[in-house]
C-alpha positions in Angstrom: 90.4 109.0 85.2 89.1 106.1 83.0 90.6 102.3 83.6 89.9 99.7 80.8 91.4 96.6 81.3 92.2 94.0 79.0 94.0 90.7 78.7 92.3 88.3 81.0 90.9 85.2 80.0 91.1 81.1 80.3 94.4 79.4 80.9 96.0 75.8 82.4 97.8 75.8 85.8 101.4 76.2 85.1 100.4 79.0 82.2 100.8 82.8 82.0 99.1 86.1 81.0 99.4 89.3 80.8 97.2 92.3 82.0 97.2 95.7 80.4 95.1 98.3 81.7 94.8 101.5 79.5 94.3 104.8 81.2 92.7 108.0 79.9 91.1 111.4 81.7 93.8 112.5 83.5 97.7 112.7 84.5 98.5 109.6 84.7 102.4 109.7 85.0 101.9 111.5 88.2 100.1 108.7 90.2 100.6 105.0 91.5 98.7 102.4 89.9 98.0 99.0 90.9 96.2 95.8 90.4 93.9 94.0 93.2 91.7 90.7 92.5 88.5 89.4 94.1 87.4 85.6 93.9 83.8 84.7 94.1 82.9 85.1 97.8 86.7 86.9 98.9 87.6 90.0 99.9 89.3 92.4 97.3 92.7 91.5 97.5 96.2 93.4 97.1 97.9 92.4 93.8 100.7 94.3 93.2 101.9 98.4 92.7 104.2 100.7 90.6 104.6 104.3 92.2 104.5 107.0 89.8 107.9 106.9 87.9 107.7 102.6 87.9 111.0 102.7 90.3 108.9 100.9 93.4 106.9 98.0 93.1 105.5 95.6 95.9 103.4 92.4 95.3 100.8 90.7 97.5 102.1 87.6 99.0 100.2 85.4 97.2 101.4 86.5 93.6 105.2 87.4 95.0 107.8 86.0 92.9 105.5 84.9 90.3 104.0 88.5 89.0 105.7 91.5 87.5 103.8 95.0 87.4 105.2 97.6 84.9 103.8 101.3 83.0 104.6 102.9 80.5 104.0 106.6 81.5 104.4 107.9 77.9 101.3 105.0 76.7 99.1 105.6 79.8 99.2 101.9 80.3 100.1 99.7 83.5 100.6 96.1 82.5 100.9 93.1 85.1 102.4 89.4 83.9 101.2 86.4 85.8 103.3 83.5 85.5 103.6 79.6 87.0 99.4 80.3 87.1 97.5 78.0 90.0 94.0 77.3 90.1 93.4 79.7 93.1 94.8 82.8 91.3 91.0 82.6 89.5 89.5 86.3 90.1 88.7 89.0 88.2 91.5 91.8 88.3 90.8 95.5 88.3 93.4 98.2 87.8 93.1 100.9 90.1 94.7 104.9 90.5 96.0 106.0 93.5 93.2 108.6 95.1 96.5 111.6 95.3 99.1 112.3 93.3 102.8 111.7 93.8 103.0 115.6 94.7 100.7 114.9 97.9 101.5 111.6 98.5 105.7 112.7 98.8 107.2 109.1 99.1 104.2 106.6 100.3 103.1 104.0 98.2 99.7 102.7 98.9 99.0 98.9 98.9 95.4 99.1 100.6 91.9 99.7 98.9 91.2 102.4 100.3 94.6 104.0 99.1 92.8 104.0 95.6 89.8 105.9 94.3 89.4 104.7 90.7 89.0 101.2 89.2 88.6 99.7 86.5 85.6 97.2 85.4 87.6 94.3 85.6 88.9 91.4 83.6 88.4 87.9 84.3 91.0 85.2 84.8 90.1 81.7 85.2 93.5 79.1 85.5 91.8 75.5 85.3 93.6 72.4 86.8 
């Protein structure tokens, strides 16, 4: 499966944006997607996730409350908004798949790196002060 994200960019504190990440190669309605984000010098870390059929969704604590993840199974696309943007949200943000399927992984929704085993090249956001 191919990621290719889009949508990042340069915004104020207080701002928003939107992430899309287009998917192509594969079945993509039948796996969890999500987003993780790495600042210079940081470890990768957890974003957000939408299982398979967009009915979960969980958020990292940093971005909780101020992030919505959503797909559109019949597009191949998983978008995530970013709203009320602070300075330390700067990272670039890669889309990843989930390394199984819904039909192996039954009910579990990965949250961890290792849970995924495609990403994307990225997309930069930079929130200035």
């Amino acid at each position: 499966m191919q990621l290719v994200e889009s949508g990042g960019g340069m915004v104020q504190a207080g701002g928003s944006l939107r992430l899309s990440c287009a998917a192509s190669g594969g079945t993509f309605s039948t796996y969890t997607m999500g987003w993780s984000r790495q600042a210079p010098g940081s470890e990768r870390e957890f974003v957000a996730v939408i299982n398979w059929n967009g009915l979960r969704t969980y958020y990292g604590d940093s971005v909780n409350g101020r992030s919505t993840i959503t797909r559109d199974n019949a597009k191949n696309t998983v978008s995530l908004e970013l709203t009320s943007l602070k300075p330390w949200d700067t990272a670039v943000y890669y889309c990843a798949m989930d390394r199984f399927p819904q039909s192996v992984r039954k009910t579990v929704v990965p949250t961890a790196k290792e849970g995924f085993g495609s990403w994307g090249q990225g997309t930069q956001v930079t929130v200035s002060s």
